[in-house]
C-alpha positions as CSV (number, residue, x, y, z in Angstrom):
1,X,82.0,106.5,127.0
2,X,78.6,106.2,125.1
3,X,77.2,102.5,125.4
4,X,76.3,103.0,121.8
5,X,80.3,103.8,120.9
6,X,80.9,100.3,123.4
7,X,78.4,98.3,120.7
8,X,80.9,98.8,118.3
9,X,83.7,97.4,119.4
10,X,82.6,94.5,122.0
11,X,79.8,92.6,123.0
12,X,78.9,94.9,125.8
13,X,75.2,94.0,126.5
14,X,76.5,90.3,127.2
15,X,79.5,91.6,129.0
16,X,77.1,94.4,131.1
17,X,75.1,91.3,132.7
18,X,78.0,89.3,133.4
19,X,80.0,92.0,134.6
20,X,77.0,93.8,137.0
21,X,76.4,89.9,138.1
22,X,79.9,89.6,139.4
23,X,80.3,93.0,140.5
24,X,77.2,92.3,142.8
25,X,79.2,89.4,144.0
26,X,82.1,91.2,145.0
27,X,80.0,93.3,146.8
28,X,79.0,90.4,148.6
29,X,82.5,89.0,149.9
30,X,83.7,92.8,150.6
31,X,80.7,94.5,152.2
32,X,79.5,91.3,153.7
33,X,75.9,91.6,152.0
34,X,73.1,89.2,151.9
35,X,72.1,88.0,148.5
36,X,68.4,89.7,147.4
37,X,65.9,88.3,147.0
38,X,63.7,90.5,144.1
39,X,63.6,89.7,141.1
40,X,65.5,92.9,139.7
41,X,66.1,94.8,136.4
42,X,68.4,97.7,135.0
43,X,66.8,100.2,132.5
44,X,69.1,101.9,129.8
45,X,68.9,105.5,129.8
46,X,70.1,106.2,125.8
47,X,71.0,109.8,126.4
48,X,72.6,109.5,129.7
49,X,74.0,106.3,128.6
50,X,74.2,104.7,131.9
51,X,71.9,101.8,133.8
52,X,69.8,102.3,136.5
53,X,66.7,100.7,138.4
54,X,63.2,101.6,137.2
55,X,63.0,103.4,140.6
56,X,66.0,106.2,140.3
57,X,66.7,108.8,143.1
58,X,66.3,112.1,142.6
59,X,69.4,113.0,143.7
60,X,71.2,110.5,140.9
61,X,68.8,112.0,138.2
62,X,70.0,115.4,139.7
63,X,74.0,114.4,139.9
64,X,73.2,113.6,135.8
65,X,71.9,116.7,135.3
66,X,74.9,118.7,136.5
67,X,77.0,116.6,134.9
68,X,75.4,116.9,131.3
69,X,74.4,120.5,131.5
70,X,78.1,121.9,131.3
71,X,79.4,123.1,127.7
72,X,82.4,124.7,126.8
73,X,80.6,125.7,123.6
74,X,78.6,129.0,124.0
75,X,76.0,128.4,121.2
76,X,75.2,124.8,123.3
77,X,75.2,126.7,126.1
78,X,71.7,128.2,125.3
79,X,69.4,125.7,125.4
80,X,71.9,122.7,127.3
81,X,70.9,123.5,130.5
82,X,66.8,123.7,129.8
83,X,67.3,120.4,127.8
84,X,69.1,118.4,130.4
85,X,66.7,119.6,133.1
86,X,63.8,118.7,131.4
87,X,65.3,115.4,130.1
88,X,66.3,114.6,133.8
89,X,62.9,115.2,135.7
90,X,61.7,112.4,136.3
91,X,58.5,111.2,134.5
92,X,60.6,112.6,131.4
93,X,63.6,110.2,133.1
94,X,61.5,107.3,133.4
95,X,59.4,107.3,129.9
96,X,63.2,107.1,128.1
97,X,64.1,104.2,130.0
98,X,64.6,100.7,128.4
99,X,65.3,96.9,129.8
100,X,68.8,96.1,129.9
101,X,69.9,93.4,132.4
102,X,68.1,91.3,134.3
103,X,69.5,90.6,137.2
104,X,67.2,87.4,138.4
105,X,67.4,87.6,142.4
106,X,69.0,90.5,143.4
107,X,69.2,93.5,146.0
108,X,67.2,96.6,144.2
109,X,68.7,100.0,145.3
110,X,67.3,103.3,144.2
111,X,70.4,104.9,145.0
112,X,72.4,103.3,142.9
113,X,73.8,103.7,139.0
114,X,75.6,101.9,136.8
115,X,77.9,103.3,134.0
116,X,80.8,101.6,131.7
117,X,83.7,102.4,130.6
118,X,86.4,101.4,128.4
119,X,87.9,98.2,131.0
120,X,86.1,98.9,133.6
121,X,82.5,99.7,135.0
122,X,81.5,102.0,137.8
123,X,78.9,101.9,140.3
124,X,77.8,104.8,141.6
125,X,76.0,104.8,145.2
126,X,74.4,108.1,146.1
127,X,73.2,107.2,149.3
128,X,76.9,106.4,150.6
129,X,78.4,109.1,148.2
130,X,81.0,107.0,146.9
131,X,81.7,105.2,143.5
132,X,83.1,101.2,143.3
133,X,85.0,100.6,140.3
134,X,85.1,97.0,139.1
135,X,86.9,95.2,135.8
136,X,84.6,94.3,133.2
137,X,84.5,90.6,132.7
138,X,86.0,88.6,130.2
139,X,88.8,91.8,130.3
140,X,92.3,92.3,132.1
141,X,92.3,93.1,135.1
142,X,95.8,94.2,135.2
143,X,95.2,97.9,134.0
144,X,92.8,97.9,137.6
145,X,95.4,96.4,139.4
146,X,98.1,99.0,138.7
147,X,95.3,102.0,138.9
148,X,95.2,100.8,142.6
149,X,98.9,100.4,143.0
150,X,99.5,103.6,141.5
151,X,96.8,105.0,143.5
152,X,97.7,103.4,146.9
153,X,101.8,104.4,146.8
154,X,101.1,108.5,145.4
155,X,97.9,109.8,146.5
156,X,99.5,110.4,149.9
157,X,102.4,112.4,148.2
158,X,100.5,114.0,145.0
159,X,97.0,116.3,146.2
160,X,95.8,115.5,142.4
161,X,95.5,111.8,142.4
162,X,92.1,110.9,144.5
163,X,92.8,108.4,147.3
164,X,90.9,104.7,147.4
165,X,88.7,104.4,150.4
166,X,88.5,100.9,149.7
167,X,89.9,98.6,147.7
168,X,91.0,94.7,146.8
169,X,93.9,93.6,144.7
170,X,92.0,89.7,145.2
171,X,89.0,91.3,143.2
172,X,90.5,94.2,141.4
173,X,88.0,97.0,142.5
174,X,88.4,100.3,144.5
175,X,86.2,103.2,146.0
176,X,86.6,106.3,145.6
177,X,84.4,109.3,147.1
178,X,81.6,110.2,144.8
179,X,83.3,114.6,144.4
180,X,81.3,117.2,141.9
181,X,83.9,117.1,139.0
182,X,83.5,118.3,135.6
183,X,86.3,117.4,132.8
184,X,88.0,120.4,131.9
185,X,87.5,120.1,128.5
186,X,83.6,120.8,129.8
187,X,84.3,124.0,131.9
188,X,82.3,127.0,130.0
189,X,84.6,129.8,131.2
190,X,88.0,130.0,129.2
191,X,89.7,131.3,132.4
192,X,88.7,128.2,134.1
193,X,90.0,126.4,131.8
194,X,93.3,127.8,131.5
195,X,94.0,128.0,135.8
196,X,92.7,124.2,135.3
197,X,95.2,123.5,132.5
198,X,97.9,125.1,134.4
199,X,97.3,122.8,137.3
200,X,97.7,119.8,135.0
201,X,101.0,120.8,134.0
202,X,102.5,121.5,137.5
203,X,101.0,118.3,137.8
204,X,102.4,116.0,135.2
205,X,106.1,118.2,135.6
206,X,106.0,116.8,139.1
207,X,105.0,113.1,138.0
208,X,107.7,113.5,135.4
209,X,110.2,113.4,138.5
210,X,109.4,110.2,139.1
211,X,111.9,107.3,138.1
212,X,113.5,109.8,135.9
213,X,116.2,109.4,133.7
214,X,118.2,109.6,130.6
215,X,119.7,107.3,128.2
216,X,121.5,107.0,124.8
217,X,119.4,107.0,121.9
218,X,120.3,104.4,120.7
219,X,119.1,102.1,124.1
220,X,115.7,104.0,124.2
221,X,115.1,102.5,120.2
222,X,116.3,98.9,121.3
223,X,113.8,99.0,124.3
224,X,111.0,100.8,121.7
225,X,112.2,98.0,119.3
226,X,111.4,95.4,121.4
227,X,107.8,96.5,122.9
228,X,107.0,97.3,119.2
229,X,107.6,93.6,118.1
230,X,105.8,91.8,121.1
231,X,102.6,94.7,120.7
232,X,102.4,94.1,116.9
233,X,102.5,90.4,117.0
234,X,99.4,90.6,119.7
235,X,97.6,92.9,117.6
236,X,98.1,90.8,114.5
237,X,97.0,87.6,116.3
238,X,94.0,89.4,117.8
239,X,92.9,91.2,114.7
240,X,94.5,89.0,111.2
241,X,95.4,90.8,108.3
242,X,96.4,94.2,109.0
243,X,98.6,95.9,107.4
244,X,101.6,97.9,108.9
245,X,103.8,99.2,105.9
246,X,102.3,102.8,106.4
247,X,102.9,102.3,110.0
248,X,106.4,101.3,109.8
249,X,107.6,103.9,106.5
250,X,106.5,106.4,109.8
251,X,108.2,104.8,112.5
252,X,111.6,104.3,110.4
253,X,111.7,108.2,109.8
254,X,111.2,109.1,113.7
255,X,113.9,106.2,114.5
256,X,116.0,108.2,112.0
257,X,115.8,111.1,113.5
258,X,115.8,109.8,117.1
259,X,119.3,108.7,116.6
260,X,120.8,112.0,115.5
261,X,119.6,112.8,119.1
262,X,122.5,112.2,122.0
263,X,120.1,111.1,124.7
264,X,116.1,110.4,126.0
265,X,114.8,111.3,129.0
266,X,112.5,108.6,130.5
267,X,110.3,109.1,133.2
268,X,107.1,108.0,135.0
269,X,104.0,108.7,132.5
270,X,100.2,108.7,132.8
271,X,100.0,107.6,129.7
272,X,96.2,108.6,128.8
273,X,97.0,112.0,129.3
274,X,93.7,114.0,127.6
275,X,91.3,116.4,128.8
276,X,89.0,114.0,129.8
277,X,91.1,112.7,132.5
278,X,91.4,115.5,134.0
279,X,88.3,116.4,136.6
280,X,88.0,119.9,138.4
281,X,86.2,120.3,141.6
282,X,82.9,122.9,141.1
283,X,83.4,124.3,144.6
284,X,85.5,127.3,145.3
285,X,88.9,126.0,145.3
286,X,88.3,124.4,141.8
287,X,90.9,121.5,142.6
288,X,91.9,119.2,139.5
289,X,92.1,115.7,139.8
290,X,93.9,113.4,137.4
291,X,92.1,109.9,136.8
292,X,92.4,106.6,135.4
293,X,96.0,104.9,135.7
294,X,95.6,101.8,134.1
295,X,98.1,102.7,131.3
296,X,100.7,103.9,133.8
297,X,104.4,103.5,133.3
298,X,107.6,104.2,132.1
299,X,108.0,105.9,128.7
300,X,109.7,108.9,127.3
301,X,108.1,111.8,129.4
302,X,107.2,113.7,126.4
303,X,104.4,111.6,125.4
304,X,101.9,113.0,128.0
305,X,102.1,116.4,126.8
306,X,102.1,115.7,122.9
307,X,99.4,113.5,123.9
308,X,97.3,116.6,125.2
309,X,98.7,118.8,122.3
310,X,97.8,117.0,120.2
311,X,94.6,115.8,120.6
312,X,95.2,111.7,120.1
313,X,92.1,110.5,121.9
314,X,90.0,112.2,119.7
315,X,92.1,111.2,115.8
316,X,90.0,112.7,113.6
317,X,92.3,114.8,111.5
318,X,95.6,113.8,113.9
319,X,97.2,113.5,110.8
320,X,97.0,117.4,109.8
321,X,97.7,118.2,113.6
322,X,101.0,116.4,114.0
323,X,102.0,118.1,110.6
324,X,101.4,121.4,111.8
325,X,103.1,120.7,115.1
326,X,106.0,120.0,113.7
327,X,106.1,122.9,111.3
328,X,104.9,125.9,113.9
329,X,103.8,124.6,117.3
330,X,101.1,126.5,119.3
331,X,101.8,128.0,122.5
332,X,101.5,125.6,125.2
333,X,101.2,125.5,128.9
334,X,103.3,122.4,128.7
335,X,107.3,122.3,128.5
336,X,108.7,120.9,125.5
337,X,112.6,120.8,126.2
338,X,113.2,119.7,122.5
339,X,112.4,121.2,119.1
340,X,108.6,119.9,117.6
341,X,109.8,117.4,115.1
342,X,111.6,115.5,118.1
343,X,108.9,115.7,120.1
344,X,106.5,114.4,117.1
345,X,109.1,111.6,116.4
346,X,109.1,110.3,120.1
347,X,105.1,110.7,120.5
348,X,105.1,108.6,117.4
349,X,106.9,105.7,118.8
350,X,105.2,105.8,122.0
351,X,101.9,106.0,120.9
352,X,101.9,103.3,118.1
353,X,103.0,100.7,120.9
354,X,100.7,102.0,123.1
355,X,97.3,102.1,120.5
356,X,98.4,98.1,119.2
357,X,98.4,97.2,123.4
358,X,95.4,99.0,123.9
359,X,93.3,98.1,121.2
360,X,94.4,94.0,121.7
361,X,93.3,94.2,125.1
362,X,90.6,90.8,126.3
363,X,87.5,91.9,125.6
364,X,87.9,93.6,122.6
365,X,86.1,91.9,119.8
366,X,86.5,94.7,116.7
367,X,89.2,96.8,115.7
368,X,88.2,100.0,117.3
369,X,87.5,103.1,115.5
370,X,90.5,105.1,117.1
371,X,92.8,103.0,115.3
372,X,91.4,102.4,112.3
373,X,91.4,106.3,111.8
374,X,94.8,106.3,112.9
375,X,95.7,103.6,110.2
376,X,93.7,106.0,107.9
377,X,95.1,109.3,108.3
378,X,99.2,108.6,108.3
379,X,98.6,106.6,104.9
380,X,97.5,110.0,103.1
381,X,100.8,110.5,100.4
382,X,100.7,113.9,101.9
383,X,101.8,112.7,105.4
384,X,103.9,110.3,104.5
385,X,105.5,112.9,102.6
386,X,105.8,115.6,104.7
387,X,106.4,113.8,108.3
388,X,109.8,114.9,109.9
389,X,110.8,116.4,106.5
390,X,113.7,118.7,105.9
């Protein structure tokens, strides 16, 4: 995630001190380091959006590189490459740099790069080719804490979720090796991207097996009931004044039509299910791995494929997608064992719980953008019109 897209939804340059200050301490009661003694800096890099001592390594200025220069766009593909380069070497580097966080005393390491994410930050040490993932303070750390559970019971049994090398439940962080992955929404070659999509769905079908099971549908809207209640109040107390008639004219019709339905099948979910959290290995075997946990758990197990299908994370114009979906699906890699406007119906549910507990999380100080387009696009007459008609 772009630091500039973190500005507008949380304090981040307050939380990137605080959070880097602690992280350093937890370095210090897991590694056993001795506190620096330099007075120490991190420089913001705009375009690579990440933090990183005046000093950089080549080879981090190098891993950026590779990461940045991959486009599944052909006319980017042109001039991507040459830009990135040029933009990575490193008197180029260095003149786009800008102070960010001072650190006061503190151990400088050329090897090392910081980059935020949504709950979390990562540090990223080239020298010992591994990356420590930390909560971001002032936020939850109970997404981190399941990411390692999750992480700690499967990645023996599933080759697609990337084992911890280290980790502490006391202090909420992990490592995890430091692979070449690219997103597979950023692989150039379209048959790369279909083996790699193909791989995610063997993968999420075999998740899918886990804790499965069905039940009436008329239980599955009492549980839905429930979590919908307890999200919406939080959201309302964290962000006064929103308004959820749109919302709930659209959840009424999917209830409707959920209880027509004899049962639902629950199962073990991902529950950020988007290309994006999907990496593939660039050696030969082009392996996928399937990141970030935190939103793990039990839910109707179609709501990690419609969230793929569909394109949620990214809800400009979900409104026109989910109407389309439900009128004459796509071909998909992914099995959907019920007709579209079912599948829309339970995605629905799902995901409104899910955006009102995301978007109330600690740490979040402004509605974010996701949901505010959300809120946007399902109040359009034409969707409320036209959702799970006929």
């Amino acid at each position: 995630m772009k630091l500039s897209e973190l500005r507008e939804r949380e304090n981040i340059d307050q939380i990137l001190e605080s959070s880097i200050r602690d992280a350093i301490e937890t370095d210090r009661l897991i590694d056993g380091m001795e506190p620096g003694t330099k007075e120490v800096q991190l420089f913001e890099h705009p375009f690579f959006s990440v933090l990183v001592p005046r000093h950089f390594c080549k080879e981090g200025r190098e891993y950026l590189c590779r990461q940045y220069s991959h486009s599944p766009q052909k006319k980017w593909q042109f001039f991507q490459l040459p830009a990135v380069s040029l933009m990575s070497q490193k008197h180029i580097f260095d003149s786009m740099l800008r102070p960010s966080v001072h650190l006061g005393n503190a151990a400088e390491d050329e090897h090392q790069m910081w980059m935020p994410g949504n709950h979390r930050i990562r540090k990223f040490d080239f020298a010992r080719r591994i990356i420590r993932v930390y909560p971001k303070t002032g936020f939850s750390t109970n997404g981190m804490e399941k990411e390692i559970e999750i992480r700690q019971k499967y990645a023996s049994q599933f080759a697609w979720i990337l084992p911890l090398t280290v980790h502490s439940h006391t202090n909420a962080c992990f490592d995890e090796p430091l692979l070449e992955t690219v997103p597979i929404n950023r692989l150039s070659k379209p048959s790369h991207q279909t083996k790699a999509t193909t791989q995610a769905s063997d993968a999420l079908k075999a998740l899918h097996q886990l804790h499965r099971e069905s039940i009436s549908s008329q239980s599955y809207i009492d549980i839905k009931h429930s979590q919908y209640a307890a999200a919406k109040e939080r959201i309302h107390r964290h962000f006064p004044g929103l308004c959820f008639d749109n919302i709930e004219k659209i959840l009424k019709k999917a209830v409707d039509h959920i209880l027509q339905i004899p049962s639902i099948t629950l199962s073990m979910t991902h529950g950020d299910f988007q290309p994006g959290n999907v990496l593939v290995s660039q050696d030969s075997d082009e392996k996928i791995w399937i990141i970030d946990w935190e939103d793990a758990g039990i839910r109707a197990s179609i709501y990690d494929p419609m969230t793929w299908i569909l394109k949620s994370r990214a809800p400009q114009g979900i409104g026109q997608r989910i109407l389309d979906f439900q009128c004459s699906p796509k071909a998909t890699p992914f099995e959907l064992p019920m007709e579209p406007k079912t599948a829309v119906a339970l995605w629905v549910i799902e995901e409104w719980i899910w955006l009102f507990e995301s978007s109330s999380r600690s740490g979040i100080e402004k509605l974010p953008m996701g949901i505010s387009q959300h809120f946007m696009e399902i109040a359009s007459p034409e969707f409320q019109n036209r959702f799970i008609a006929g």
